[in-house]
C-alpha positions as a Markdown table, in Angstrom:
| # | Residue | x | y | z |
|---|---|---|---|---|
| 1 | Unk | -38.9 | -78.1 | 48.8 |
| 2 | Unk | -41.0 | -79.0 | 45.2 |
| 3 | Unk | -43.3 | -76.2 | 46.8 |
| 4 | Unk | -40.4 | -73.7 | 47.5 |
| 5 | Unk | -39.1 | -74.2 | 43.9 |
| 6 | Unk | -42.6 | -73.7 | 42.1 |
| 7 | Unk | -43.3 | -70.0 | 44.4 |
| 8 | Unk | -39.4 | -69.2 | 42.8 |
| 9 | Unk | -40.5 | -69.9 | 39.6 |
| 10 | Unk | -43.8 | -68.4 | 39.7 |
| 11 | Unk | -42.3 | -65.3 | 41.3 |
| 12 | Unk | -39.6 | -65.1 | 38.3 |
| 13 | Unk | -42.0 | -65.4 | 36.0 |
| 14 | Unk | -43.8 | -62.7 | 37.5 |
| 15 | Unk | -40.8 | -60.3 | 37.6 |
| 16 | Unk | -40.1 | -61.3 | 33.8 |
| 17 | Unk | -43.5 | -60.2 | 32.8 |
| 18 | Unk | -43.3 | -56.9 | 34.0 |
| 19 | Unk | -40.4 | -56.1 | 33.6 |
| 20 | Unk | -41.2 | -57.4 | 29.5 |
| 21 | Unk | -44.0 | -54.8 | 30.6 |
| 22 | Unk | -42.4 | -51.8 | 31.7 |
| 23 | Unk | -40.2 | -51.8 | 29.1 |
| 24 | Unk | -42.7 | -51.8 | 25.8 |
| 25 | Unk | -44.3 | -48.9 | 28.2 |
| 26 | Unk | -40.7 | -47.2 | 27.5 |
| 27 | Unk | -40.5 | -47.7 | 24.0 |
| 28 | Unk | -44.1 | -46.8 | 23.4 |
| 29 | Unk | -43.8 | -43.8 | 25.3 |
| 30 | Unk | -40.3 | -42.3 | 23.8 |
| 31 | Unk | -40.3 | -43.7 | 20.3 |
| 32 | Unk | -42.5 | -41.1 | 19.3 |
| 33 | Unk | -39.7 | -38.5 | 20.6 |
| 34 | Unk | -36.9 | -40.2 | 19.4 |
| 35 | Unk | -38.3 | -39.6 | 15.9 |
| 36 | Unk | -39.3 | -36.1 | 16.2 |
| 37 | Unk | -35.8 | -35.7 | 17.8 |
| 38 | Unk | -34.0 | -37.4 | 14.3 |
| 39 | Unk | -36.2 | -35.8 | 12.0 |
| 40 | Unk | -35.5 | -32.4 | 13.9 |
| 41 | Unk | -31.7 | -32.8 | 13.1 |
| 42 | Unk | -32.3 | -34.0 | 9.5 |
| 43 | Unk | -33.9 | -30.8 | 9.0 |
| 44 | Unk | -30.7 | -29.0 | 10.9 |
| 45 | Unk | -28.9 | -30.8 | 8.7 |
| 46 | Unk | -30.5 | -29.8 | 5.6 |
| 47 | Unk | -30.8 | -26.5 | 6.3 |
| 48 | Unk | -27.1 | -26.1 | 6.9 |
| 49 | Unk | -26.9 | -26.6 | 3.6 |
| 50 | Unk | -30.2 | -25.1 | 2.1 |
| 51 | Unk | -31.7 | -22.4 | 4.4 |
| 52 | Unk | -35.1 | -22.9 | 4.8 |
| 53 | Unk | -36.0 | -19.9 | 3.5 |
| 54 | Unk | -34.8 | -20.5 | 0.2 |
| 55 | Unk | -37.9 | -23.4 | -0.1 |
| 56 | Unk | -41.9 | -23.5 | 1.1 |
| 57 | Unk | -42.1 | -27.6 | 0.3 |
| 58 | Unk | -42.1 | -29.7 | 3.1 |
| 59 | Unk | -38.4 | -31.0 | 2.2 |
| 60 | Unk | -38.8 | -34.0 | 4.2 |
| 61 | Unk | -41.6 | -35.5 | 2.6 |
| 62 | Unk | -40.5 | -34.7 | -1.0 |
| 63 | Unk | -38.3 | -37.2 | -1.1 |
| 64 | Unk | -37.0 | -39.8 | -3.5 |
| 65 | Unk | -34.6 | -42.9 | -3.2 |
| 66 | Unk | -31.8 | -43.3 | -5.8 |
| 67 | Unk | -29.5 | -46.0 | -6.4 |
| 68 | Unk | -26.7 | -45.5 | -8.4 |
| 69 | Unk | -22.3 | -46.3 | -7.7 |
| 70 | Unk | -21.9 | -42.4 | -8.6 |
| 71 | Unk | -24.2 | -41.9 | -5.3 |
| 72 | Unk | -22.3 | -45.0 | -3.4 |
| 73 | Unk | -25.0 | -47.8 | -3.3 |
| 74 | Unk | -28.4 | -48.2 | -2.9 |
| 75 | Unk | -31.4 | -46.2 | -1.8 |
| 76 | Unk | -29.6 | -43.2 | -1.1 |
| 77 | Unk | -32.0 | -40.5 | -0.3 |
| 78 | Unk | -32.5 | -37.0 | -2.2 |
| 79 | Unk | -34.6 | -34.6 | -0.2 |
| 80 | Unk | -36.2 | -32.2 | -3.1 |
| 81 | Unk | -36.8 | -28.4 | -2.4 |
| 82 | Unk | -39.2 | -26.6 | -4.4 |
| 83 | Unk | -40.4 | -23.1 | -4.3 |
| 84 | Unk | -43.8 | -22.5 | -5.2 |
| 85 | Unk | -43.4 | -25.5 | -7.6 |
| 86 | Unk | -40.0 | -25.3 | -8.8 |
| 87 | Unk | -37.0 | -27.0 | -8.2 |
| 88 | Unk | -34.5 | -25.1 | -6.1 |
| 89 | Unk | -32.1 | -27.8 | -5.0 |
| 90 | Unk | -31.7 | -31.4 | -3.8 |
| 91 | Unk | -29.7 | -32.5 | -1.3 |
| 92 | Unk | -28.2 | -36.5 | -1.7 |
| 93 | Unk | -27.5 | -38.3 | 1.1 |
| 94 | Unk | -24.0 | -39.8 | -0.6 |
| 95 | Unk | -21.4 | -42.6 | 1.0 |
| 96 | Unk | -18.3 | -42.0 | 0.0 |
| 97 | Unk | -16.3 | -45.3 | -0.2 |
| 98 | Unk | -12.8 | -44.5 | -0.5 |
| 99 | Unk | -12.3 | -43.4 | 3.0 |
| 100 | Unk | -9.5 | -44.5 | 5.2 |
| 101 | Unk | -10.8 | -46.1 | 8.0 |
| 102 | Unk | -14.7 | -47.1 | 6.3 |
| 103 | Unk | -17.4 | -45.0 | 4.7 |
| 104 | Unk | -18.1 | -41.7 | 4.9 |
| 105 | Unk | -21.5 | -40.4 | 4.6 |
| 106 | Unk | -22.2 | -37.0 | 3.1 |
| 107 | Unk | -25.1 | -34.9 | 2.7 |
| 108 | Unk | -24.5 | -33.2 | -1.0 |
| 109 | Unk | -26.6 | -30.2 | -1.6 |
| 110 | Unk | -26.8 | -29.4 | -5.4 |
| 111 | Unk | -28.7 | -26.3 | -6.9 |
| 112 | Unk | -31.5 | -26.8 | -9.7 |
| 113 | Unk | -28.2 | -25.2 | -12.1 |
| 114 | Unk | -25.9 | -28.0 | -10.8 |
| 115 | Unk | -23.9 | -25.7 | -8.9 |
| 116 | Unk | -23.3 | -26.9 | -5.2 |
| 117 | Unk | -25.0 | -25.9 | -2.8 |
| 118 | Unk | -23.8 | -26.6 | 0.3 |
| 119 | Unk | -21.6 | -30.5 | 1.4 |
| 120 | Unk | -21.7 | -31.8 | 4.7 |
| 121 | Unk | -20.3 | -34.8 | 6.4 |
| 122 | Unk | -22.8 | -36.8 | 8.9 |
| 123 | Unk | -20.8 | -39.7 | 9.7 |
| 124 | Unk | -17.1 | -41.1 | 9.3 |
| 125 | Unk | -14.8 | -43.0 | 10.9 |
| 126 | Unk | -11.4 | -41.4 | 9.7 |
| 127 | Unk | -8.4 | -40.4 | 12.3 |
| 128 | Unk | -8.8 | -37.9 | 15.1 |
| 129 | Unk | -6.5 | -35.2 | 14.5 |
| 130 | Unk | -6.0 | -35.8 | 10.5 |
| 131 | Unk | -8.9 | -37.0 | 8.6 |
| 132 | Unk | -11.3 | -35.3 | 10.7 |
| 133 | Unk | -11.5 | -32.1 | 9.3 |
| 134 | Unk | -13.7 | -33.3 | 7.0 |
| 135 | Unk | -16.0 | -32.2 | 9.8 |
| 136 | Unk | -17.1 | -28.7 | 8.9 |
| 137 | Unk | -17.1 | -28.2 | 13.0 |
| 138 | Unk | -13.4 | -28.6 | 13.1 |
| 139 | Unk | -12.0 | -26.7 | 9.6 |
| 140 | Unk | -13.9 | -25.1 | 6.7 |
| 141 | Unk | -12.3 | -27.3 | 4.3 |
| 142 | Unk | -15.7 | -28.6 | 3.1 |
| 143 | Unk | -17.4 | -24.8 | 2.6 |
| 144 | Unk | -15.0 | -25.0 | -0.5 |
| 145 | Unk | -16.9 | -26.6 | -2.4 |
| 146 | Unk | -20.1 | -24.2 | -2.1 |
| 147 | Unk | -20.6 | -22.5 | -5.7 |
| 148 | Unk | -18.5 | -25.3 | -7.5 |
| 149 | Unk | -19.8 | -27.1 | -10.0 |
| 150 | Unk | -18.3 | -29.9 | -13.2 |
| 151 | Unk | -17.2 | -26.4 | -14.7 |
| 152 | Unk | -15.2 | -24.8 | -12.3 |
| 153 | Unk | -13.2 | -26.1 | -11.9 |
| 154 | Unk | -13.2 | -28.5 | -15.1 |
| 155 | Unk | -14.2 | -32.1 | -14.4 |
| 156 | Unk | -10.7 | -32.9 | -14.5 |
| 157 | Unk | -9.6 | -30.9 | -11.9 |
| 158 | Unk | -11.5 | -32.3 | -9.9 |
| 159 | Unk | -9.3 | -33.7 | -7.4 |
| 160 | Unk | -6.5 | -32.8 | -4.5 |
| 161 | Unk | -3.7 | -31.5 | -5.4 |
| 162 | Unk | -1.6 | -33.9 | -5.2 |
| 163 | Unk | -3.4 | -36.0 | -8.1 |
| 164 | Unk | -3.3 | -33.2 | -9.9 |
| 165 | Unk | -6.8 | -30.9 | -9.1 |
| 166 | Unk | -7.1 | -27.7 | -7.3 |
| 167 | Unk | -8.2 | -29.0 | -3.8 |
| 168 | Unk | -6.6 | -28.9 | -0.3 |
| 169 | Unk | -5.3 | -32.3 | 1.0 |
| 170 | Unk | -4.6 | -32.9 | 4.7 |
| 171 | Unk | -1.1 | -32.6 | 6.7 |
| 172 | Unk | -0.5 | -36.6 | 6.5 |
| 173 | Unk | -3.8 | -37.4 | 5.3 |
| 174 | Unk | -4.8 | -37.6 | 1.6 |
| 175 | Unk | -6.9 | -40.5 | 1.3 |
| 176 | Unk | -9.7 | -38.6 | 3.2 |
| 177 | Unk | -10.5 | -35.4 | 1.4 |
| 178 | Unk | -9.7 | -37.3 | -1.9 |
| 179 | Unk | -12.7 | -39.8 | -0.8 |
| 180 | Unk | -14.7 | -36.3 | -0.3 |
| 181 | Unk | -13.7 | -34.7 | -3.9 |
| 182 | Unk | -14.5 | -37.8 | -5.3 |
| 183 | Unk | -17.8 | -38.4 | -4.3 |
| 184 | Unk | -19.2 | -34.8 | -4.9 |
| 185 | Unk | -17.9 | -34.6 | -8.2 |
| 186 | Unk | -19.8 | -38.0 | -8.3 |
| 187 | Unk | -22.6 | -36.5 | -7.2 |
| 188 | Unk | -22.6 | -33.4 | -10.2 |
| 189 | Unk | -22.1 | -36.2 | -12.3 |
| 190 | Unk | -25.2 | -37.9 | -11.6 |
| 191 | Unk | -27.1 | -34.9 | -10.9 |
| 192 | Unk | -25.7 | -34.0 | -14.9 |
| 193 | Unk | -27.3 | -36.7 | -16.4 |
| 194 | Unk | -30.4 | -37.4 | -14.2 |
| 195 | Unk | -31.9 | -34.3 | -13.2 |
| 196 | Unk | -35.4 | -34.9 | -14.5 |
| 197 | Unk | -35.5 | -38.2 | -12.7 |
| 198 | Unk | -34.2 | -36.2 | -9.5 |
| 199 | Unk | -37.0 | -34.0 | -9.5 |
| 200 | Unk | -39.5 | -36.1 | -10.6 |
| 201 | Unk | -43.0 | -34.8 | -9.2 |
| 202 | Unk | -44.3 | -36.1 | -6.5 |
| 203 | Unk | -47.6 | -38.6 | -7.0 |
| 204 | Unk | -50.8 | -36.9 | -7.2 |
| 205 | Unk | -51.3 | -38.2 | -3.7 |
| 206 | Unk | -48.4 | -37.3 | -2.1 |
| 207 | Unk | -48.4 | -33.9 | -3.3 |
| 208 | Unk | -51.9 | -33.3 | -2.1 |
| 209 | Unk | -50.5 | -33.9 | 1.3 |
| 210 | Unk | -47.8 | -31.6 | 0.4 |
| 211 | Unk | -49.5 | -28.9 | -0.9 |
| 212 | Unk | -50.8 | -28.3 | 3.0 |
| 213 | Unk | -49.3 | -25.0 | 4.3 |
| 214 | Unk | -45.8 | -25.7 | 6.5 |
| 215 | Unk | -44.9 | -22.8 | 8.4 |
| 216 | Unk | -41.7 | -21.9 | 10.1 |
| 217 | Unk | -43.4 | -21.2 | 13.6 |
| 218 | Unk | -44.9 | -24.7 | 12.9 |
| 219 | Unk | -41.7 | -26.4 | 12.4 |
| 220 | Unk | -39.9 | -24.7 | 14.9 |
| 221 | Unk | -42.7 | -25.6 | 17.5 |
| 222 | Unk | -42.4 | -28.8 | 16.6 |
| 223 | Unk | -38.7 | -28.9 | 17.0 |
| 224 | Unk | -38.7 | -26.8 | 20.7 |
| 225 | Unk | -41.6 | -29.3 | 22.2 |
């Protein structure tokens, strides 16, 4: 029996270990992937906003992380694109924290004039069928804002309507797209008074590294492997 219990235990043990085996051979083998698969759609993401053509920096290296209540919290990412040196836009990575049902996160593309380029939600939590249409998939509420900027309209128009602005509310749902005015005119704001910080040059280092040619072909082979 005592030697019957010890060959079961033995035998677990042995199952334990590889299975404990097999699956760091997983991980190892996909983690890789799974970050050339995220980084692919950060850069989809981006370049719904910014087209890359509009930049020859590698965007997603030129980065900088910003912590501020206009942006929503902490470490809130900027991705900086340059052309041939010069600031052409940056696109914030923004939580907006007035949403209905929990935060909604926002890529906020603004121009090197502070105009917007391009706003994008990534991630909410808001009501199927109301506060949804956030989603640039399901309505083109959000290409409003493209061109806008803290001039037009004037700062304090910046709002929906029914608080007074000049922008679209929902069918039985304004707590959403006000959450959404809110935190882009947030963003200009902070883009207004910190611009130099926003583009701050990369160190010497890092823009060694990003001085090496990025081609399209290259990123798109990257993406298709």
């Amino acid at each position: 029996m005592a030697r019957n219990i010890i060959i079961s235990t033995v035998l677990l043990a042995l199952f334990g270990l590889v299975g404990t085996a097999l699956v760091a051979l997983v991980f190892e083998g996909t983690q890789d992937r799974i970050a050339a698969n995220i980084e692919a759609a950060t850069l989809a993401n981006l370049n719904e906003i910014l087209p890359a053509e509009r930049y020859d920096n590698a965007i997603l290296e030129d980065t900088v992380d910003l912590s501020d209540p206009l942006l929503g919290g902490d470490d809130q990412r900027v991705y900086r694109a340059r052309r041939e040196g010069e600031p052409v836009a940056a696109v914030f990575t923004v939580v907006a924290r007035e949403g209905y049902a929990g935060d909604i996160h926002m890529l906020v593309g603004v121009q090197a004039d502070g105009e917007v380029a391009g706003v994008r939600v990534i991630s909410h939590r808001e009501t199927p069928g109301l506060g949804d249409d956030i989603e640039a998939a399901r309505s083109d509420w959000i290409l409003d804002f493209d061109g806008r900027s803290l001039g037009n309209p004037p700062r304090e128009d910046w709002a929906v309507r029914r608080d007074g602005g000049i922008f679209d509310q929902f069918t039985g749902a304004t707590v959403t797209p006000r959450a959404v005015v809110h935190a882009v005119r947030n963003t200009l704001m902070y883009f207004e008074d910190h611009r130099e910080q926003v583009f701050e040059p990369l160190p010497e280092a890092e823009q060694a590294a990003d001085d090496t040619p990025h081609t399209d072909d290259t990123v798109q082979g990257e993406i298709d492997e």
